[in-house]
SEKOL-228981 format. One line per 8 residues: number of its first residue (from 0); their letters; for each residue x negated, y, z negated of C-alpha. Coordinates in Angstrom, 3 decimals, m for minus. Layout:
<rs>
NUM = A = X Y Z; ...
</rs>
This chain:
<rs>
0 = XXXXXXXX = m28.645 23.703 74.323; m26.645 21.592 72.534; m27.059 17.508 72.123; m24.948 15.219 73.430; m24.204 14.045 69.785; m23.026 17.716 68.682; m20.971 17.990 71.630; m19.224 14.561 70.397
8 = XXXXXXXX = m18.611 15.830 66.759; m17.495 19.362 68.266; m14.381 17.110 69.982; m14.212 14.918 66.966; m13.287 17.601 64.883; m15.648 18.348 62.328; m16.161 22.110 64.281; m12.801 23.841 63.851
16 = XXXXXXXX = m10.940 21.833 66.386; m10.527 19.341 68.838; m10.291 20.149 72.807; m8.950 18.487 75.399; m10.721 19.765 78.493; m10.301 19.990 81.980; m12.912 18.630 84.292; m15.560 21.645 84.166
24 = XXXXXXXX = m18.923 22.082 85.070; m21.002 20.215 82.897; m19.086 19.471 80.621; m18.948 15.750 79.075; m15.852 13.533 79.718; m14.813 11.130 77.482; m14.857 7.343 79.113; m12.048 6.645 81.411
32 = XXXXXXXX = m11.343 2.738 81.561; m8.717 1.165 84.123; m5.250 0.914 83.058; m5.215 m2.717 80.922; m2.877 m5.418 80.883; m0.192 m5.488 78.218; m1.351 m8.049 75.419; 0.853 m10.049 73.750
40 = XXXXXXXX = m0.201 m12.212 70.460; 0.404 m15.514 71.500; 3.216 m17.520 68.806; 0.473 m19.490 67.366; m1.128 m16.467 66.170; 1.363 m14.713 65.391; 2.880 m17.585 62.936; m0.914 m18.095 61.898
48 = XXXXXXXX = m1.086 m14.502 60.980; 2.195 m14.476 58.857; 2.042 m14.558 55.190; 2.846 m18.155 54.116; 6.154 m18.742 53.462; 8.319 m18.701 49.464; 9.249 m22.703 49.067; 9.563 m22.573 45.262
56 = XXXXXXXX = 12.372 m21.030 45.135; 15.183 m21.137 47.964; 16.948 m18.345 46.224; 13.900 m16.360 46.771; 13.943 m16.660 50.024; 17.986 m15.867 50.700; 17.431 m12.887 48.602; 14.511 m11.315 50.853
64 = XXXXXXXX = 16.489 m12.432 53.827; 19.333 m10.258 52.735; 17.273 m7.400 51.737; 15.629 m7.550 54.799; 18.890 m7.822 57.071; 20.743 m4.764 54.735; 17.616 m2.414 55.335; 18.010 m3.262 59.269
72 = XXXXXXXX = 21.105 m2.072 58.937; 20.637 1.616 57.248; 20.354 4.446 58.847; 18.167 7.868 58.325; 19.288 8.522 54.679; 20.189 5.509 53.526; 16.861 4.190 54.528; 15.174 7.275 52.646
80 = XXXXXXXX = 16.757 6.690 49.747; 16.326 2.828 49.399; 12.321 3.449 50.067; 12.615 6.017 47.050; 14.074 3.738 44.675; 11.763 1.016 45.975; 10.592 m1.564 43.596; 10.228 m4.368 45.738
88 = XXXXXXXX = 6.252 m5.054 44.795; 4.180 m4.278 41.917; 2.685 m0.693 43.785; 5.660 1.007 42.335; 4.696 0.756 38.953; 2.061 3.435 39.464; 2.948 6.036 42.001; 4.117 9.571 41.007
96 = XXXXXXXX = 6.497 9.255 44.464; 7.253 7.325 47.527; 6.005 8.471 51.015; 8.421 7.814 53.572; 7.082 9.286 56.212; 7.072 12.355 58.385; 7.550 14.134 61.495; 10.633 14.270 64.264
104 = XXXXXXXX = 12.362 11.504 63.892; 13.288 11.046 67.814; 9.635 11.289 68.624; 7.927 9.572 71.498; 4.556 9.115 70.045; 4.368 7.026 66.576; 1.340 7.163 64.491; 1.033 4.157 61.940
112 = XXXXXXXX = m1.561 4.390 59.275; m2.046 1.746 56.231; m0.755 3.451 53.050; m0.758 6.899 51.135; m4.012 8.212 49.581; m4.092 10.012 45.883; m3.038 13.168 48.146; m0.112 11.698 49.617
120 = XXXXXXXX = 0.846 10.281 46.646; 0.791 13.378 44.914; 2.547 15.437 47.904; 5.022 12.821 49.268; 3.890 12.975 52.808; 1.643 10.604 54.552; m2.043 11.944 55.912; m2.267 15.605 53.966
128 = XXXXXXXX = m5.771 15.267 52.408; m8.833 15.266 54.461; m8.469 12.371 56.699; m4.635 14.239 57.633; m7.155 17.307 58.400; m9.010 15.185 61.033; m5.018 13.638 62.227; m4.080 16.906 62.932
136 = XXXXXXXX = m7.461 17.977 64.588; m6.849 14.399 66.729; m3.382 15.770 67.478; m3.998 19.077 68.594; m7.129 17.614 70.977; m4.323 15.748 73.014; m1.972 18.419 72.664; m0.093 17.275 70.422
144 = XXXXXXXX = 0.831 18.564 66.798; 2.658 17.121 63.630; 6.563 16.949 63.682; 6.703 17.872 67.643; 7.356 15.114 69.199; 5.504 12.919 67.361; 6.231 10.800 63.550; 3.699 9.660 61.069
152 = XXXXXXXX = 4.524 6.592 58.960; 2.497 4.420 56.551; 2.618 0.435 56.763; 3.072 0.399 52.709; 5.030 3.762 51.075; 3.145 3.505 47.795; m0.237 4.114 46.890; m2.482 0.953 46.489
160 = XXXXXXXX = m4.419 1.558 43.397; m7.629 3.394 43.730; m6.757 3.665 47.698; m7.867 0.017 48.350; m6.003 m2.109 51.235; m2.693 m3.138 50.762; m1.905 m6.732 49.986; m0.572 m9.193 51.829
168 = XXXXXXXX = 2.539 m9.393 49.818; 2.951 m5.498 49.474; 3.124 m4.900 53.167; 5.701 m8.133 53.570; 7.536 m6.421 51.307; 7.466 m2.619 52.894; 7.822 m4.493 56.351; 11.569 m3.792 56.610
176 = XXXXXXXX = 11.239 m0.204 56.134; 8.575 0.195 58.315; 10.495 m1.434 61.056; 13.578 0.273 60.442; 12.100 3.568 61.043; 10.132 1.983 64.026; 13.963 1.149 65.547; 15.520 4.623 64.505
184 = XXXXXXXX = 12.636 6.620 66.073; 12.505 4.333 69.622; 8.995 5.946 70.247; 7.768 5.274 73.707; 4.573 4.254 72.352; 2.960 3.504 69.247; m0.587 4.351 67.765; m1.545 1.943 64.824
192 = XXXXXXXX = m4.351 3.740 62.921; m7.030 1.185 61.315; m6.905 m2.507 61.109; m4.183 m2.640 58.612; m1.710 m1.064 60.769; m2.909 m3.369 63.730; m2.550 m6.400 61.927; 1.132 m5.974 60.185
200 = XXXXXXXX = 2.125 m4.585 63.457; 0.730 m7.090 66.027; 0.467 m10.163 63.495; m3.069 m10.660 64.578; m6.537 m10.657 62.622; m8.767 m9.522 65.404; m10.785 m6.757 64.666; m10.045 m2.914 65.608
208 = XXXXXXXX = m13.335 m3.294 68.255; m11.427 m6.668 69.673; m8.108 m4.591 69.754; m9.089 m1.505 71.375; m8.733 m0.335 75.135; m5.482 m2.786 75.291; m1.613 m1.823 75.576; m0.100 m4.248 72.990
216 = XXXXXXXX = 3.359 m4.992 72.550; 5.369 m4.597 69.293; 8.755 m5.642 70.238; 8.807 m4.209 73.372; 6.986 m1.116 72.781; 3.801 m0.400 73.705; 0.747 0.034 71.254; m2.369 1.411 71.244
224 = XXXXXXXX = m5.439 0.602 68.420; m7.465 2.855 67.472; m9.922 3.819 64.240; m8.065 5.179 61.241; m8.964 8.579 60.406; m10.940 7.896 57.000; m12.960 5.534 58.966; m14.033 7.634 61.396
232 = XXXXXXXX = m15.125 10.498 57.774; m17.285 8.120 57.080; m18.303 6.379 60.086; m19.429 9.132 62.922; m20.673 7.744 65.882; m16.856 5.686 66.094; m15.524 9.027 66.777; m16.428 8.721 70.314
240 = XXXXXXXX = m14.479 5.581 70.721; m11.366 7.363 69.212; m11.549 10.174 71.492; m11.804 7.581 74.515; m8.773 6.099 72.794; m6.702 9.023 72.223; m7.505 9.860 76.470; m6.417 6.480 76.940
248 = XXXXXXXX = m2.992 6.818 74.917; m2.425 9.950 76.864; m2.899 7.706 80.020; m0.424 5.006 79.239; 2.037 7.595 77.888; 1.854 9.358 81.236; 2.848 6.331 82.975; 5.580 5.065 81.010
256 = XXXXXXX = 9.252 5.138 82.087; 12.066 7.073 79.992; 12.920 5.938 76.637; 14.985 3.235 75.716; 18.422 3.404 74.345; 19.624 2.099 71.501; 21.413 m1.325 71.409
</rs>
């Protein structure tokens, strides 16, 4: 017979794949918790949680302004091509190539992660090394799989050097793409992957434990947090909580309306 704790890594992925079963005889279900209410960081917190403002130089911040308001403006392949020829931070200086992002691009589900890996970097498409393995094992347990109905996007599209968490200043600077895409796609609901993606997407600094088994709100779209792949490589007994999570997500999705239109 086997343990409870192999039956958890068996739907955690590290056996071939992920399963999402049907209520059989004995077998374990992940926790079901009660539908919560929508959270919504509070204006302090959010304006706490911003990166503090350029005063130096006024020009500065007219010029990021701009930026900002051209890349809410672009569409799929202008977009694409302005993240290529990015070099709006210091991470460009280093990367073999951008990573945009992947995946159908009028997809209801939206998976955020924090930033490309030396795989990804080397590839051009986000979550491809082992931690993508385990994304795609996650997927496939909810039936779900990459590019059907669902997008995968990074909060920063270069690599931070030797994978470490982007700064401050690098994601401020990758915002506008990110939210670009976030607008072309219109998901009906968003998954942000790891603290990082939490934070730049919900302005808050709570943790990913404080965050989880909530619907957030990112402008009007709800958002579910959950533990980033890599985290849950090296930190086991979490997967549990992301299967709960991803049984959750499937939940809210369930219950959600049709998708909004543009405009």
């Amino acid at each position: 017979m086997k343990s409870r704790r192999d039956l958890i890594l068996e739907e955690m992925g590290l056996t071939p794949v992920w399963r999402l079963r049907d209520s059989a005889p004995g077998a374990e279900q992940a926790p079901v918790a009660a539908p919560a209410a929508i959270v919504e960081p509070s204006p302090a917190r959010r304006e706490a949680a911003q990166p503090a403002p350029i005063t130096r130089h006024s020009s500065l911040v007219t010029d990021a302004g701009d930026r900002r308001a051209t890349i809410m403006r672009m569409e799929w392949p202008g977009l694409k091509a302005a993240v290529a020829s990015c070099v709006a931070c210091p991470l460009h200086a280093k990367r073999n190539q951008t990573v945009f992002g992947v995946g159908d691009e009028n997809a209801d589900w939206l998976f955020v992660g924090e930033g490309p890996g030396a795989e990804e970097d080397a590839l051009g498409e986000p979550f491809v090394g082992q931690a993508g393995r385990l994304l795609d094992s996650m997927l496939s347990a909810i039936k779900l799989k990459r590019g059907a109905n669902v997008y995968i996007a990074n909060v920063v599209k270069c690599r931070p050097p030797a994978n470490r968490n982007p700064e401050p200043a690098e994601a401020l600077a990758c915002e506008p793409f990110l939210h670009r895409q976030i607008d072309l796609i219109r998901p009906k609901l968003i998954i942000a992957l790891g603290k990082v993606a939490a934070a730049n997407l919900l302005a808050s600094d709570a943790s990913v434990a404080g965050m989880r088994g909530k619907v957030h709100q990112y402008r009007g779209i709800p958002l579910i947090v959950t533990y980033h792949p890599a985290y849950l490589l090296r930190s086991l007994p979490e997967k549990a909580k992301a299967w709960a999570d991803l049984c959750f997500a499937v939940r809210t999705m369930a219950g959600l309306g049709p998708r909004k239109t543009a405009g």
